[in-house]
C-alpha positions in Angstrom: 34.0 -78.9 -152.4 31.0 -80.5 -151.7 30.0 -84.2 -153.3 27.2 -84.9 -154.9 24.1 -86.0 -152.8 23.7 -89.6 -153.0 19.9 -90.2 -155.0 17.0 -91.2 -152.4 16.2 -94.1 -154.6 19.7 -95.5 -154.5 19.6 -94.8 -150.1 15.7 -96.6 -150.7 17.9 -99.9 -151.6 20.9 -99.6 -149.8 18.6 -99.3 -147.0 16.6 -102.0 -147.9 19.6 -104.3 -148.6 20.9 -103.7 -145.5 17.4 -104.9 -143.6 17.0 -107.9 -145.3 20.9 -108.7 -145.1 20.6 -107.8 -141.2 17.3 -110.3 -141.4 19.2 -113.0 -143.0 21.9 -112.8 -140.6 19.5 -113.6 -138.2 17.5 -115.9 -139.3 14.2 -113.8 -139.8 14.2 -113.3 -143.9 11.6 -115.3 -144.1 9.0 -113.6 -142.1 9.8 -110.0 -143.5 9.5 -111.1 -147.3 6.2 -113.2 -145.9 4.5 -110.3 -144.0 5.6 -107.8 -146.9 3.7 -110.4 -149.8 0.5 -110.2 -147.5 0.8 -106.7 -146.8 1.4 -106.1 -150.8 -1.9 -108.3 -151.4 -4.2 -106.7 -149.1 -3.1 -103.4 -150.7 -3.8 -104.9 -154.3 -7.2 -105.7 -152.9 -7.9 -102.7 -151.4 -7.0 -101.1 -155.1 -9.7 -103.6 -157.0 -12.8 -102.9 -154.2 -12.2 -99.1 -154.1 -15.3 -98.4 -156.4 -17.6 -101.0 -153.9 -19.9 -99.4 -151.4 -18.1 -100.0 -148.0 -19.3 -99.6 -144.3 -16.1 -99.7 -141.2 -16.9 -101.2 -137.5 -14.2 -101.0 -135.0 -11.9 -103.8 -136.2 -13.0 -104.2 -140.1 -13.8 -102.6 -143.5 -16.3 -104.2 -145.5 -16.5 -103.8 -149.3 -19.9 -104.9 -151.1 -22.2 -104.6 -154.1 -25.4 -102.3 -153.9 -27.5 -105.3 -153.8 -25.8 -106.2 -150.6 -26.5 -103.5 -148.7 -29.7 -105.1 -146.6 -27.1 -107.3 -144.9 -23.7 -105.2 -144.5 -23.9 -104.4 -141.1 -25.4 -107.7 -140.1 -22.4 -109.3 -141.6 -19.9 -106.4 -140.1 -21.7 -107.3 -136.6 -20.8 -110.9 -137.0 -17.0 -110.3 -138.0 -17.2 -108.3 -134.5 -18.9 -111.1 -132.6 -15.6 -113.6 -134.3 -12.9 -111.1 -133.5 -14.2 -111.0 -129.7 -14.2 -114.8 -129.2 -10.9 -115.8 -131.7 -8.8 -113.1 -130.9 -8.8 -113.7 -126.8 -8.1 -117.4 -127.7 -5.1 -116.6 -129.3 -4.1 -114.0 -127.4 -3.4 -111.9 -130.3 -4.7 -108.6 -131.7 -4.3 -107.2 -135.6 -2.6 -104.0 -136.1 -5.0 -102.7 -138.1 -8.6 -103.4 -139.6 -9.2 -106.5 -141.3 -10.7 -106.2 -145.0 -13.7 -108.3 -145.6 -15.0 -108.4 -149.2 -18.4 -109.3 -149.5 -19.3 -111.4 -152.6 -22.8 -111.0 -154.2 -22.8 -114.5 -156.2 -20.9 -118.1 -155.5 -19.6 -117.3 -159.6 -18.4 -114.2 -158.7 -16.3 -115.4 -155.8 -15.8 -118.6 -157.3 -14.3 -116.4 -160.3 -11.3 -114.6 -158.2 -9.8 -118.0 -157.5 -10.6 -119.9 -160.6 -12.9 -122.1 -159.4 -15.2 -124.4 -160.5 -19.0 -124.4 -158.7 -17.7 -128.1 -156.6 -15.2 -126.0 -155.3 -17.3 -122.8 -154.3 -16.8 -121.7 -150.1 -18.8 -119.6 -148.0 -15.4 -117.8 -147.5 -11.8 -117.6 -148.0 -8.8 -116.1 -146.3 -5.8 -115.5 -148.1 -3.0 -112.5 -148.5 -4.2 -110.5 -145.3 -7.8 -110.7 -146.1 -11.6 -112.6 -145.8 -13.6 -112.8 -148.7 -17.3 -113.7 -147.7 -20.0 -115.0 -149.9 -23.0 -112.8 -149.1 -25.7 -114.6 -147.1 -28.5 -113.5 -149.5 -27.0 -115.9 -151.9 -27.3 -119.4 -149.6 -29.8 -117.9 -147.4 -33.1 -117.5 -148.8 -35.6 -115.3 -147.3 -35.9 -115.2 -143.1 -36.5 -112.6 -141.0 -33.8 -110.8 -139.7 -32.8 -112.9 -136.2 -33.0 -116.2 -137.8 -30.9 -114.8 -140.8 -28.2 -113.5 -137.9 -28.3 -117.1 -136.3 -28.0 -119.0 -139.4 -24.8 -116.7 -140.5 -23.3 -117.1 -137.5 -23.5 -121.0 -136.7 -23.0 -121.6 -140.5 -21.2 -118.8 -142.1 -17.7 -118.4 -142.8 -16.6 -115.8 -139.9 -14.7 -117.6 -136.9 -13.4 -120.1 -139.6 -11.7 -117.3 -141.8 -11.2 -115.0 -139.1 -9.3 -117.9 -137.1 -6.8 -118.3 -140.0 -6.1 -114.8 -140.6 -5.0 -114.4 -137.0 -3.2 -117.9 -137.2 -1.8 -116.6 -140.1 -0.4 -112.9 -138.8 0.6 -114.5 -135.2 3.2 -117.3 -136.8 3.9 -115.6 -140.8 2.8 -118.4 -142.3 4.5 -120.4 -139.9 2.1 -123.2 -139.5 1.1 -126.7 -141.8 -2.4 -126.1 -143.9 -3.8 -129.3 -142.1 -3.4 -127.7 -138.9 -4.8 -124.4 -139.6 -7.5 -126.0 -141.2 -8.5 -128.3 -138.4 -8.1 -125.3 -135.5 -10.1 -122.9 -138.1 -13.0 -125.8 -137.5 -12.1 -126.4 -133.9 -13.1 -123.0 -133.2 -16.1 -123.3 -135.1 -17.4 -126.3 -133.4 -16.2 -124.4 -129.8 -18.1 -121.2 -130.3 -20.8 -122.1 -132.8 -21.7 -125.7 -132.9 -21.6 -126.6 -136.2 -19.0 -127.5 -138.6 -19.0 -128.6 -142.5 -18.6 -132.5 -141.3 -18.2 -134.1 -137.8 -14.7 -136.1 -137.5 -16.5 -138.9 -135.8 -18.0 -139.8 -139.5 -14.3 -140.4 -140.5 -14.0 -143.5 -142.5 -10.7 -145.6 -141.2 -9.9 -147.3 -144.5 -9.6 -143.6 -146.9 -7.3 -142.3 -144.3 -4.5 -140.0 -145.2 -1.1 -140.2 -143.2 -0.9 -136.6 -142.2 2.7 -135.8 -144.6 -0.1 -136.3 -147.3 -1.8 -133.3 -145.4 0.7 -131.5 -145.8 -0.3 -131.2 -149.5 -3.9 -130.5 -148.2 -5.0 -128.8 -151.5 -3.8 -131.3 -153.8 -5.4 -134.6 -151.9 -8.7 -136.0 -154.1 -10.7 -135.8 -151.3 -11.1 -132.5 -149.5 -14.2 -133.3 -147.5 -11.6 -136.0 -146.2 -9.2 -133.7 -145.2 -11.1 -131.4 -143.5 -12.5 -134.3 -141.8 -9.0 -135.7 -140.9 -8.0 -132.2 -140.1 -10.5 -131.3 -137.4 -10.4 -135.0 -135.6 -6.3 -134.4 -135.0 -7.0 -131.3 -133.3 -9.7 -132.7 -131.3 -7.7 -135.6 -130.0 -4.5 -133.3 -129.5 -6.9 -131.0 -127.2 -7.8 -134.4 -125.7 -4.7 -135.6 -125.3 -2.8 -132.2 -124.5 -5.2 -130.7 -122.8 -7.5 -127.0 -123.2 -3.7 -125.4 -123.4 -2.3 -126.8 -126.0 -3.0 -125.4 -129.0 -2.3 -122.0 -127.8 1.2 -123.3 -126.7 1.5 -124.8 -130.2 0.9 -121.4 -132.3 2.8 -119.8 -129.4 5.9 -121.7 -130.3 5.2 -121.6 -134.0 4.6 -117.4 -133.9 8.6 -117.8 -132.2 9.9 -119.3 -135.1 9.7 -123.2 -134.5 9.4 -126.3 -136.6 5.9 -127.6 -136.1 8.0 -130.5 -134.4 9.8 -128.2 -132.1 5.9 -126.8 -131.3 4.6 -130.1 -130.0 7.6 -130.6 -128.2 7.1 -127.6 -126.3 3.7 -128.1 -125.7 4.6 -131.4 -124.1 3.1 -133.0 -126.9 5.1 -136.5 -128.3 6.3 -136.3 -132.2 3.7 -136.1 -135.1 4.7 -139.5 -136.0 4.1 -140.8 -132.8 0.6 -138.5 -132.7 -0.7 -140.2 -135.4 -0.2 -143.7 -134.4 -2.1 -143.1 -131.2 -5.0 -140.7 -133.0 -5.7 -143.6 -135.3 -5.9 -145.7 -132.3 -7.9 -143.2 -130.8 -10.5 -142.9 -133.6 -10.6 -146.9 -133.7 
């Protein structure tokens, strides 16, 4: 006679067991468990805002509070006018709509992260998605053009926006310094202004760049930053325009950041920061 039919949950993990054994075989475990983590937190998210207000454009949702409202579309226009300039940069488009959760209050957005008000942001990206701290909170009253100017050359959208793509092109694949300093690259690029100019670097503070690599852990993260953006400026001087889009290219394929320079025609990090600090001399 017939068997018995095997359950669906028991074919839900054999199947399962077999993609991530057929992922470790080659070598890609670690981008399927990454992009399945993000995925799982944006979804979480998603869950928390469902009760907010929310207002779609062509490549975002926005979640906000009703006291937000007066700026929701201004702010949904500016993650339009960041996704146009970041995304043909990298050469890389989302699969789907980026969630953007607009924050009434520092305290409130301070509070998902467990912050303290020193450590407050105009915006953060992490698991898949930009939280934004509404402009009504650091604004102050303008008309309506000079509020879109101000959010645009100071807000938080071609910074966060930059290291959500960096983040889906390479799955994590990248070193915090670096994001950081191309996040404020591309600020300085298309809006003029970033939180500190890297020529204000002070030479005896200096980090070597393997303490970068523990970038939220250093005592002095106006530093980093400022180290952060300088070393992308003089790789782009150094390198070239191309570089930095050979460098995630590489990176989204798999590579060591090493590797990544290599490829780019860049010499090793070690070697990099002996002639940056020359550089900034």
């Amino acid at each position: 006679g017939r068997g018995r039919p095997i359950p669906r949950s028991l074919l839900a993990v054999l199947s399962l067991t077999l993609v991530v054994a057929l992922l470790w075989a080659s070598g890609s475990v670690w981008p399927f468990v990454y992009s399945e983590a993000r995925a799982f937190a944006r979804w979480r998210l998603q869950r928390q805002l469902a009760d907010w207000p929310g207002m779609e454009s062509e490549h975002f949702v926005l979640k906000y509070q009703p006291e937000d409202e007066n700026v929701a579309a201004m702010v949904l226009d500016t993650a339009e006018k960041a996704y146009a300039v970041v995304t043909k940069g990298a050469n890389f488009i989302p699969l789907c709509k980026t969630l953007v959760a607009l924050y009434p209050s520092a305290e409130e957005l301070d509070a998902v992260f467990g912050w303290s008000p020193q450590e407050s942001a105009l915006g953060v990206y992490w698991g898949g998605t930009i939280r934004v701290l509404s402009p009504n909170d650091w604004v102050g009253e303008v008309d309506e053009d000079l509020l879109k100017e101000i959010f645009w050359v100071a807000g938080p959208m071609v910074h966060e926006f930059t290291h959500l793509i960096l983040d889906y092109k390479t799955d994590g694949n990248y070193p915090r310094w670096f994001s950081e300093g191309l996040a404020q690259y591309m600020e300085l690029k298309y809006c003029g202004a970033v939180l500190s100019a890297s020529s204000d670097l002070c030479i005896a503070r200096l980090y070597s760049i393997q303490d970068l690599d523990s970038f939220t852990n250093l005592d002095d993260e106006q530093l980093a930053y400022q180290q952060s953006l300088s070393l992308v400026e003089f790789m782009v001087e150094t390198g070239g325009p191309e570089v930095l889009g050979k460098i995630v290219n590489s990176l989204a394929k798999g590579s060591s950041f090493g590797q990544a320079l290599s490829a780019a025609g860049m010499p090793p990090l070690a070697t990099i920061e002996e002639q940056w600090l020359d550089w900034i001399k």
